[in-house]
N, C-alpha and C positions, 0 to 999 in steps of 0.2 A: 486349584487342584481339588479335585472331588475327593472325598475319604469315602472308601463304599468297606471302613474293614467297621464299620460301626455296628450295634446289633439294629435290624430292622425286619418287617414283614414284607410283603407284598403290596405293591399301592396300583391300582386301575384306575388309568386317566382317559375321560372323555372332554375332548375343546371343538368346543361351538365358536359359531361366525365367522370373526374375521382374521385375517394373518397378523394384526396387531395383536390380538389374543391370541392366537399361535404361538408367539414369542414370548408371552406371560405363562401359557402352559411349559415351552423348552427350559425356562427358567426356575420355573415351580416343581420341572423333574428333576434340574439340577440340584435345587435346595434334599429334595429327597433323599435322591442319590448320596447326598453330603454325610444323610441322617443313616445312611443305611438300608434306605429301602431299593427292591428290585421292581423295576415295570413289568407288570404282565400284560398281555394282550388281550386273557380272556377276566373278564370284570368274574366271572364265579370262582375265579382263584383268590380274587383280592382279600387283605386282611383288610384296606382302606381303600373308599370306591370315592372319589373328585372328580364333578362335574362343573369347570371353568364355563359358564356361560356368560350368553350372548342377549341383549335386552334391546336392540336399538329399535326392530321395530315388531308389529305382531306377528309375522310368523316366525322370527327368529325366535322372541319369548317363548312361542306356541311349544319351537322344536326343542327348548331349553326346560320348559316343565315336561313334557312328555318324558323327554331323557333323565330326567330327576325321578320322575316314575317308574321309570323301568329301574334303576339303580335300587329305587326304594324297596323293590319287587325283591328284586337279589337280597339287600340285605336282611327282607323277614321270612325268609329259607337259610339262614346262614347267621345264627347267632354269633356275636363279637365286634362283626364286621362293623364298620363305622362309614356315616354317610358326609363329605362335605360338599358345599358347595360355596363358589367362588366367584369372581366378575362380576358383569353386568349386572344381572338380576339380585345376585347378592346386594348389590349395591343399592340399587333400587328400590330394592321391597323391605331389606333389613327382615326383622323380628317376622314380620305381616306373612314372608315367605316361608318362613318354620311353624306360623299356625296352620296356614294354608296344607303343608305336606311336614306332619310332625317327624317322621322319619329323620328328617333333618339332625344331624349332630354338632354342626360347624357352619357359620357361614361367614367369607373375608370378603370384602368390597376388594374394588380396584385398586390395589396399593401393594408392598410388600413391607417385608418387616423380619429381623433379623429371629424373631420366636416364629418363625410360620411355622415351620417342622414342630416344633415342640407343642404346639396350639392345635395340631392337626392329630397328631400322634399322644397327645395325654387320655387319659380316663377320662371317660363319661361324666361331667360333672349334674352327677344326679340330687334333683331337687332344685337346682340352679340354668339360670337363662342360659339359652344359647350363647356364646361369644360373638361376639360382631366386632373386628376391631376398628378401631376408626377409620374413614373414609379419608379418602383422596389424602393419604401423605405423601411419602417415597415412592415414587416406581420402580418396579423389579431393576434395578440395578444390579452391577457386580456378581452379578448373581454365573456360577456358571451354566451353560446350554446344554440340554440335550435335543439335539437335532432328531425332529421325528418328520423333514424332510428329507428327500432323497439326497442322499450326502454329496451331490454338487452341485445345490442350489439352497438358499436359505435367504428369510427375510432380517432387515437389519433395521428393528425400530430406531428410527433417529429424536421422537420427541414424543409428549405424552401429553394430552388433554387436545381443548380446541378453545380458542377466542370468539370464533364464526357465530352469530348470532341465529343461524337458520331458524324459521319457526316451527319446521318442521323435526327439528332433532332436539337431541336431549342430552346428546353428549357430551356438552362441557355440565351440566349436570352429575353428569356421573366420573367422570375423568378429570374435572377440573380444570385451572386454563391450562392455556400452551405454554408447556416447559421442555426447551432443547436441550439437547443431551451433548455436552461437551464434547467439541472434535476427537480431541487425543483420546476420549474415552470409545464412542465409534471405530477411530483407525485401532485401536488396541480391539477391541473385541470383533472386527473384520480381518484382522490380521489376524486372529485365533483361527477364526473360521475356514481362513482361507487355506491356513496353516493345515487343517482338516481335510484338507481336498474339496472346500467350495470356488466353485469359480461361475458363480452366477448371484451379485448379491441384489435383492429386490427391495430398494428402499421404501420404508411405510410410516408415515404416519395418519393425524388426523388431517395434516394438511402441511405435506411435508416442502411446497413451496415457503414457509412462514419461515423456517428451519433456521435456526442463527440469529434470528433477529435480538431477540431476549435475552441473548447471554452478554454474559460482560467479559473480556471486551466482545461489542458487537462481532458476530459471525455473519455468513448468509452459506445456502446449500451450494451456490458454486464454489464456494473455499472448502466445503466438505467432499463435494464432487473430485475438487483439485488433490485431496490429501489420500483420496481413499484411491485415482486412480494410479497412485505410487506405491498400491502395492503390486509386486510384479505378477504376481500369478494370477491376479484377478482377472477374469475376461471380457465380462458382462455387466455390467452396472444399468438398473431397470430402475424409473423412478414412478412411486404409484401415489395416486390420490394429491394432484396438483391444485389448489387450489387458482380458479382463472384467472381473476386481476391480478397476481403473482406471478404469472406465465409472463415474464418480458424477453425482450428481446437478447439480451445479452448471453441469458439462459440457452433459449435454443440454437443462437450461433455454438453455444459452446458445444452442445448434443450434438449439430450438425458436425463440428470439426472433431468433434474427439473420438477416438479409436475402441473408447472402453464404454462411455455413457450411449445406450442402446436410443435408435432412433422411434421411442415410443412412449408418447404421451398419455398416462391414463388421467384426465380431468374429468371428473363431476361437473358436470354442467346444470342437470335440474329441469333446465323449460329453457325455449327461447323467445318467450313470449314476457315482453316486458311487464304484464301487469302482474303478470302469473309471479315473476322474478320479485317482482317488491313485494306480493304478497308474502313470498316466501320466504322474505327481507334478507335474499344477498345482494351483492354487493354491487352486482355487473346489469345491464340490461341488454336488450335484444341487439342493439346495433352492437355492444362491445362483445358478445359471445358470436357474429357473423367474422367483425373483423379479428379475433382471436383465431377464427380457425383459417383465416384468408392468411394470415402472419406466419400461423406452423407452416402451412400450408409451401409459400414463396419462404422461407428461412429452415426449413426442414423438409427439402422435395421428397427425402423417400422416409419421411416418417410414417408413423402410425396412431392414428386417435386411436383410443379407448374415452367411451364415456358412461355417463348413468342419468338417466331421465326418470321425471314423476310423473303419472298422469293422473287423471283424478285429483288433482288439489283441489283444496273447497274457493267453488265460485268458476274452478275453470269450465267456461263455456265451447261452445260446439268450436267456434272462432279460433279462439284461444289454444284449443287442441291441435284444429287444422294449422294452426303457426306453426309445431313443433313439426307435425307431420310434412309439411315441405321444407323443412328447415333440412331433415333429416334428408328427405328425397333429393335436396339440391346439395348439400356439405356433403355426402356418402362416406360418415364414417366406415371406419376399420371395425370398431368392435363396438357393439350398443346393448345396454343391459338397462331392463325399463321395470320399475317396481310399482304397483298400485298405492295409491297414497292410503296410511292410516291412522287414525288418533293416536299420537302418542300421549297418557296422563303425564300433564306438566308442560308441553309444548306451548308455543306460542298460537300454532295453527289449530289446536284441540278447541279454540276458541270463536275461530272463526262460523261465518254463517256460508249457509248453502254448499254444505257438505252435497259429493257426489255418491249417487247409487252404486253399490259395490259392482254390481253389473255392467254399467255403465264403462265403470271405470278399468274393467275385467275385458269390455269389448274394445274399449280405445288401445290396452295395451296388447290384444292380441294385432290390432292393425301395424300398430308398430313394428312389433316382432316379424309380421308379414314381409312389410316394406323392408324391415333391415336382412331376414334371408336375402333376399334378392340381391340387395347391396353386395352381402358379401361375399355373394356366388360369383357376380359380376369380378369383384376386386381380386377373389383368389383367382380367377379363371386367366385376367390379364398376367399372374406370375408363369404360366403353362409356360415351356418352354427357356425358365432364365434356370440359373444355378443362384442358390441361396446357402448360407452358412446354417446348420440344422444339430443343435444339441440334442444328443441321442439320452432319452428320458430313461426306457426297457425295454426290453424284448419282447413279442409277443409270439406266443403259442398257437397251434393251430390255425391261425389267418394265413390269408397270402400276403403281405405284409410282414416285414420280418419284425421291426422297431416301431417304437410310437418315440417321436421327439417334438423339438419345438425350433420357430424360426426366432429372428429377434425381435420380429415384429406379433411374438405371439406369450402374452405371459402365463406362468403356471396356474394352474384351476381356473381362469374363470377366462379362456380363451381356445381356441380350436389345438388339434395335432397336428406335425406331418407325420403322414402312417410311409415308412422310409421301409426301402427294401437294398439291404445292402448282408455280405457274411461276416461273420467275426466282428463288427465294430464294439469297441468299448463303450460301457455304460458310462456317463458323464464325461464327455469327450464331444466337441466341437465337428464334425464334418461339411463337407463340400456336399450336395444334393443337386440334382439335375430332377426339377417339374414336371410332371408327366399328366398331370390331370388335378381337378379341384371340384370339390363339392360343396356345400352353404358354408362348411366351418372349415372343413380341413385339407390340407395337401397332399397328395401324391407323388412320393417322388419316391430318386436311385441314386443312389452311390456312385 
C-alpha cells in the first residue's frame, strides 16, 4: 500500500532504454510515492529531477548524458532543485560521471535499497563525495508500481542480471549474474497488476528463457507460464528476449496450445554466420540458428519471430555479412531490428582486431533494413483479407483512422500498428478486425 499522506515535493522522472528499466523506474515511483512525493510531467516543476539511464551501448550512453544535460540545464535556472542519476551509467562510471557533469547530486547503480527515498531526498551533503551506494545488491523488489504504461498493458521483469558471456555486452557487468525471481512472488505482483485492469503482461528479462533454473527448488519459465496463465483476467502473455539454445521444443508446443501465451517469439539472434557467432562467443552456430527457426517455424505455424542482428563486428568480412543477408532473405522474419556494432569499454570484443569502418558498417545496415521493408510488406500484405484479434491501444484525432492498436503478433514500442477504424470501441479492450490493406510495418483494418 503506498502512504502518499507523507510530507514531500515534486519529483520529475526521465527512463532511458530498455523496458527492463522501465520497471526499475515504475518501481522507483512507487518508493516515491511511499515518501510523499508527486510525479510531474513537466521536469521545470520539479523540486527533484531523476534521470534512470541506459549504458548498454553508444548511442544509448550518448542519449543518457545529453538527457543528464539538459536536466543539469533546468537545475542552474532553479535553485534547490536536486539532480540524481540512477542505472546503467551510474553504474558504470560511478564518481568518474559526477566529475564529468558536476551538477550531479546523487548517483545509485543498478540495485535498490530500503533508504533510496531518504538518499535521494536528504540535504546536499556539502564538502562531501557524492553517494554511490554499492552496486549490484537487491533488485527493485517489493517495491510497489506505478504504471506509466497505458493501464492494459505492462511488463513483468521475471529475473535480473545475465550469465551470457557475449563479448560484445557488458551487462552482466553491470547487472550482475542471473537471479529469478520467485514464482509466487511474480504471480502475486501480476495478480496486482491484473487486478488494475492489465490484461497484456510482457515478460522481460535478460534472458528470460534461463528463468527458474537458479532457484531452489529448481523452477523453469514453463511452470511460470503455467502459474501466471491461472490468473483469470489475464489475456495476453508476450515472452521478450529469449535466449536461442533455450528455445526447445517443449516450450513452443506449449505457445502453440495455450490460449493466453501469445504466439510470438522475440530471440536475439546476433549473426548467422558461425565465425561471426564465436567471435562473439555465443553459444549457438549457423546450422543451430537455421534449424531454430525451421522448429518455430513446423511447431508454431502461425507464429511470429522478432529478432536483433549486429553488423559491423570486428573482422566481419564482405562473406560473412552476405551470410546474414540471405539468411534473412531466405527465413523472412516478422520483425528485424539491426544495430551497428560499437566498442564497448570492458568488452570482450573492444579487444579484438580489424575493427569495421563506421561507414562500412552504417552501409551494411542500411541493406538490411532495405531487405527487411520488403519482407515485411510481403508478410502484412498476405494478412489482407483474414480477421485478426487487435487490442485497441487509443484513439486518434484527425486521421481517417479512428484507433491505433496492436495484433498478437505485434509488441508494444518496438513493432508496427493496426491503424483500426471502428466507433465507440474501448481503450484496452480486445477486438475482432477485418484486413483491408498493409504497408511495410502496419495494418489496416475495420471493426
Amino acid at each position: 500500500m503506498i502512504n502518499r499522506n507523507r510530507q514531500g515535493g515534486k519529483i520529475g522522472v526521465i527512463s532511458l532504454g530498455c523496458p527492463k528499466n522501465l520497471v526499475d523506474t515504475e518501481k522507483m515511483l512507487g518508493r516515491f510515492f511511499e515518501a510523499g512525493y508527486t510525479l510531474t510531467p513537466d521536469p521545470e516543476e520539479a523540486d527533484l529531477l531523476v534521470v534512470n539511464t541506459c549504458g548498454f551501448i553508444a548511442d544509448a550512453e550518448a542519449e543518457s548524458r545529453q538527457t543528464i544535460l539538459e536536466m543539469a540545464a533546468i537545475k542552474s535556472r532553479r535553485p534547490g532543485v536536486r539532480l540524481a542519476v540512477t542505472g546503467c551509467l551510474a553504474q558504470r562510471y560511478g564518481r568518474l560521471l559526477k566529475e564529468q557533469i558536476p551538477a550531479i547530486d546523487l548517483l545509485l547503480g543498478t540495485h535498490d535499497t530500503a533508504a533510496q527515498p531518504r538518499q535521494l531526498v536528504a540535504p546536499p551533503a556539502h564538502g562531501r563525495p557524492v553517494p554511490i551506494l554499492n552496486p549490484l545488491n537487491k533488485p527493485l523488489e517489493d517495491a510497489p508500481r506505478v504504471l506509466t504504461t497505458p493501464s492494459h498493458t505492462a511488463y513483468l521483469k521475471v529475473a535480473e542480471g545475465c550469465n551470457n558471456p557475449c563479448s560484445f555486452c557488458i551487462i552482466p557487468q553491470l547487472r550482475g549474474p542471473f537471479r529469478s525471481r520467485p514464482v509466487d512472488e511474480l504471480v502475486a505482483e501480476a495478480g496486482a497488476l491484473v487486478k488494475g485492469g492489465v490484461l497484456e503482461l510482457n515478460l522481460v528479462s535478460q534472458d528470460t528463457s534461463l528463468y527458474g533454473r537458479d532457484l531452489t527448488p529448481r523452477s523453469s519459465l514453463l511452470s511460470l507460464l503455467a502459474a501466471l496463465e491461472n490468473i483469470e483476467s489475464l489475456q495476453w502473455i508476450r515472452l521478450l528476449y529469449l535466449y536461442p539454445t533455450l528455445v526447445n521444443d517443449a516450450l513452443l508446443d506449449h505457445i502453440n496450445q495455450s490460449q493466453k501465451v501469445l504466439p510470438y517469439l522475440d530471440i536475439p539472434l546476433q549473426h548467422s554466420h558461425s565465425a561471426v557467432l564465436a567471435r562473439m562467443k555465443r553459444a549457438e552456430r549457423g546450422t543451430d540458428i537455421r534449424q531454430l527457426v525451421q522448429r518455430i517455424r513446423s511447431r508454431v505455424p502461425k507464429g511470429a519471430i522478432r529478432s536483433t542482428f549486429i553488423v559491423g563486428f570486428p573482422g566481419e568480412t564482405e562473406k560473412e555479412f552476405n551470410d546474414l543477408y540471405d539468411f534473412i532473405n531466405e527465413f523472412r522474419l516478422d520483425h528485424v531490428g539491426v544495430f551497428t556494432y560499437s566498442d564497448e569499454v570492458g568488452s570482450g570484443a573492444q579487444q579484438l582486431p580489424d575493427k569495421i569502418a563506421p561507414e562500412i558498417a552504417a552501409e551494411r545496415r542500411g541493406r538490411i533494413y532495405e531487405l527487411q521493408q520488403g519482407i515485411s510488406q510481403e508478410n502484412l500484405e498476405a494478412q489482407v483479407g483474414s480477421t485478426l484479434p487487435v487490442l485497441v491501444e487509443h484513439s486518434v484525432k484527425g486521421e481517417p483512422w479512428d484507433y491505433l492498436g496492436r495484433t498478437p503478433w505485434q509488441a508494444p514500442d518496438v513493432d508496427g500498428h493496426v491503424r483500426l477504424q471502428g466507433k465507440n470501441l474501448a481503450i484496452g479492450t480486445i477486438v475482432t478486425a477485418r484486413v483491408l490493406q498493409a504497408t511495410p510495418y502496419d495494418l489496416l483494418a475495420t471493426t
